[in-house]
N, C-alpha and C positions, 0 to 999 in steps of 0.2 A: 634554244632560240627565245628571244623575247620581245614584245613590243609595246606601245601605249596601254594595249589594251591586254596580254596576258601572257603569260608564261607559260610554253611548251616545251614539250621534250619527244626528243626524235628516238626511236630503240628500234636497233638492227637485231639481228640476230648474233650478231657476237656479244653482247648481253646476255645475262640471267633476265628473260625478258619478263618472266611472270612478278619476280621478285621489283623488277623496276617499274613497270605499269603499274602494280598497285602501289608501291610505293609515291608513285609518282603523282598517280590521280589524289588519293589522300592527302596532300598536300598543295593538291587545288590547282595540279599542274593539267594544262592540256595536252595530251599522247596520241599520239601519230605512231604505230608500229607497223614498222614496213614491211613484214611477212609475219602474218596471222596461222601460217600453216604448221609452225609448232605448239598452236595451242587446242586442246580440246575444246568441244564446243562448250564444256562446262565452264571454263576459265572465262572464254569468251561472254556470256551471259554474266558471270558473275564481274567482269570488267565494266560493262556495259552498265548494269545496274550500278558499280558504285560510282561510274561517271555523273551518272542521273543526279546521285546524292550529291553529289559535290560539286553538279553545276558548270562542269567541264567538258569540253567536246575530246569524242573518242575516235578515232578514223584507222581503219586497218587499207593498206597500200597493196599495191601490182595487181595484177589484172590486167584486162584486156580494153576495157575502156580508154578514151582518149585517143585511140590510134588512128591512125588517117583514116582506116577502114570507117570504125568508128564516127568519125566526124560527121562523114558524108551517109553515112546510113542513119544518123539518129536525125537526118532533114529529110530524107526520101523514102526510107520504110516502115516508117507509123502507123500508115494502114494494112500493112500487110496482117492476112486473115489466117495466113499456114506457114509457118518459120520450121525452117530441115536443118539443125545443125550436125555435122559429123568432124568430130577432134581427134587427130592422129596423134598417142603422146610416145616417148621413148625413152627407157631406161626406167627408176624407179621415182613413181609420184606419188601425190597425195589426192586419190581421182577426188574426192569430196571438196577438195578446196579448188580442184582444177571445175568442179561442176559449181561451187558458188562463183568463180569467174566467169563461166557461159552463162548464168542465170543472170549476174549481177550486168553481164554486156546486154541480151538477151532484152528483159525486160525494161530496163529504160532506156532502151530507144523505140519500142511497143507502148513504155510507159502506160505499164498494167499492172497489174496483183496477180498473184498466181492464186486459183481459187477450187482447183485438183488435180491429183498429180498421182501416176501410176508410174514404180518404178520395178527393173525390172535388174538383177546383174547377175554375171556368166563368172565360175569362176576357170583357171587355169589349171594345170596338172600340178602346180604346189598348193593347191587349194586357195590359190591368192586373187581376190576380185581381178582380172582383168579387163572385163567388159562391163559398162553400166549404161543403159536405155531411159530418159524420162520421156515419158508421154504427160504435156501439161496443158489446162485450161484456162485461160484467163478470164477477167472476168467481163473483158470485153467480148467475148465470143471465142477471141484467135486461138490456135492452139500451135502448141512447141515443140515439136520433138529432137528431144538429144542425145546424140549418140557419141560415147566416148570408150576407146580402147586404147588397149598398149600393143607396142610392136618390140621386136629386141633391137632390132638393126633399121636407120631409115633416119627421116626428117619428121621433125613436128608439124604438123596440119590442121591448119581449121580453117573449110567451109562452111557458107552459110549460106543457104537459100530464103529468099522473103517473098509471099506470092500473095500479091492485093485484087483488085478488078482491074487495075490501070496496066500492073506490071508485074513481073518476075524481073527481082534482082537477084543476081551471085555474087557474093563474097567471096575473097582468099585474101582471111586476113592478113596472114603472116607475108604474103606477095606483093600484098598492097594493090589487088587487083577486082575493081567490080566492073561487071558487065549487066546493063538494065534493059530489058529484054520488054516491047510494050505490045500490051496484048489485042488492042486495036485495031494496029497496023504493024504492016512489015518492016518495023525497024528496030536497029539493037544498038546501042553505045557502050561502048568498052572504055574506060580511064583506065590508069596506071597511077597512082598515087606516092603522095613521098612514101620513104622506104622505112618500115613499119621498127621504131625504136624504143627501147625498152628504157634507157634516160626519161625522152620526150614524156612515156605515160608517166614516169612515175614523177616527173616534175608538174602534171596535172595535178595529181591526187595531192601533192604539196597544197597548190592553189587552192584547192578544195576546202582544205584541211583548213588554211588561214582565214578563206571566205565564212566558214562558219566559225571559227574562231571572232568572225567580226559582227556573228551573228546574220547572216546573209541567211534570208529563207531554203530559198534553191539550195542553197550548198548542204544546210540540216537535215533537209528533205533527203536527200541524195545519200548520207551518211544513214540516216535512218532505213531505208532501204535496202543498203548494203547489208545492214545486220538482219535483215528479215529473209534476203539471199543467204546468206550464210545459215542461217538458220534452217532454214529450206533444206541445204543440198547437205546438210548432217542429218538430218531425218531419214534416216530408210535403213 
């Protein structure tokens, strides 16, 4: 892709993708790679840094951000003081990338820093991580707990609870289903939201991408971020 203002390049995974991103950033290209979960976190820093040098914006795609869930929770649970996530995955993942996507949803729409974080993971009878727990601090006060396991047989799942002084919200992201629960008074509203698509987010993270490519603050911010989640949920 290219426009007034720079030249990008898009890398899937059907690419040599480490060979293309640096190839690409060294020549002053902006990269967008749309699943980051083939790279070690060491490539990933070292990507990151040479974008610095060269002055080019770096954005890794998918996730959970952007989804209807999404939308309507990063205007209505800001304040919440206690966040309960539990992720049901199936078949074989990559839990560390599957946990920078709950941090990276997680905290900006909290739009906090994580500032401690106690991890905890279970393993299976092949001795294979299947269960991973963070317990985290912000530095707003709120705290996060995340719970992510595997199942053999089943559907993907993730709940999210948000609980402020005003309210208790729930999430089901993948259902596209929240109900806000007000602590007040006796009343509950349940929406049903469009139907949660993985096109739709990843045509966000595009927009993202080209907004700081145009240098848009918010949009840098948001990328910078990104890489500090990621950074995050490969530590432990």
């Amino acid at each position: 892709m290219g426009n007034q203002h720079a030249d990008a390049v898009y890398i899937d995974d059907s690419q040599d993708v480490m060979y293309v991103a640096e190839f690409s950033i060294k020549a002053l290209k902006h990269v967008f790679i749309a699943k980051p979960d083939i790279f070690r976190i060491e490539q990933i820093r070292y990507l990151k840094k040479l974008a610095e040098e060269s002055g080019v914006v770096l954005q890794m795609g998918t996730g959970y951000k952007y989804c209807p869930a999404y939308n309507v929770l990063i205007e209505s649970a800001q304040t919440a003081k206690v966040v309960d996530v539990r992720q049901q995955l199936t078949g074989s993942c990559n839990l560390k990338m599957e946990l920078f996507y709950l941090l990276d949803f997680v905290t900006n729409i909290l739009n906090v820093n994580i500032v401690k974080c106690d991890v905890r993971t279970w393993k299976n009878a092949e001795n294979a991580v299947d269960t991973i727990h963070y317990c985290l601090e912000c530095d707003n006060g709120s705290m996060v707990n995340i719970t992510v396991y595997t199942v053999v047989e089943g559907e993907p799942k993730l709940e999210i609870s948000f609980v402020s002084s005003e309210t208790v919200i729930f999430a089901d992201v993948f259902k596209s289903i929240i109900q806000k629960q007000y602590r007040t008074q006796d009343a509950t509203d349940c929406f049903t939201l469009d139907a949660y698509c993985n096109t739709t987010i990843y045509d966000y993270y595009i927009q993202n991408f080209n907004r700081a490519i145009n240098k848009e603050t918010d949009a840098i911010r948001t990328i910078e971020k990104q890489f500090e989640n990621i950074v995050l949920s490969f530590d432990f």
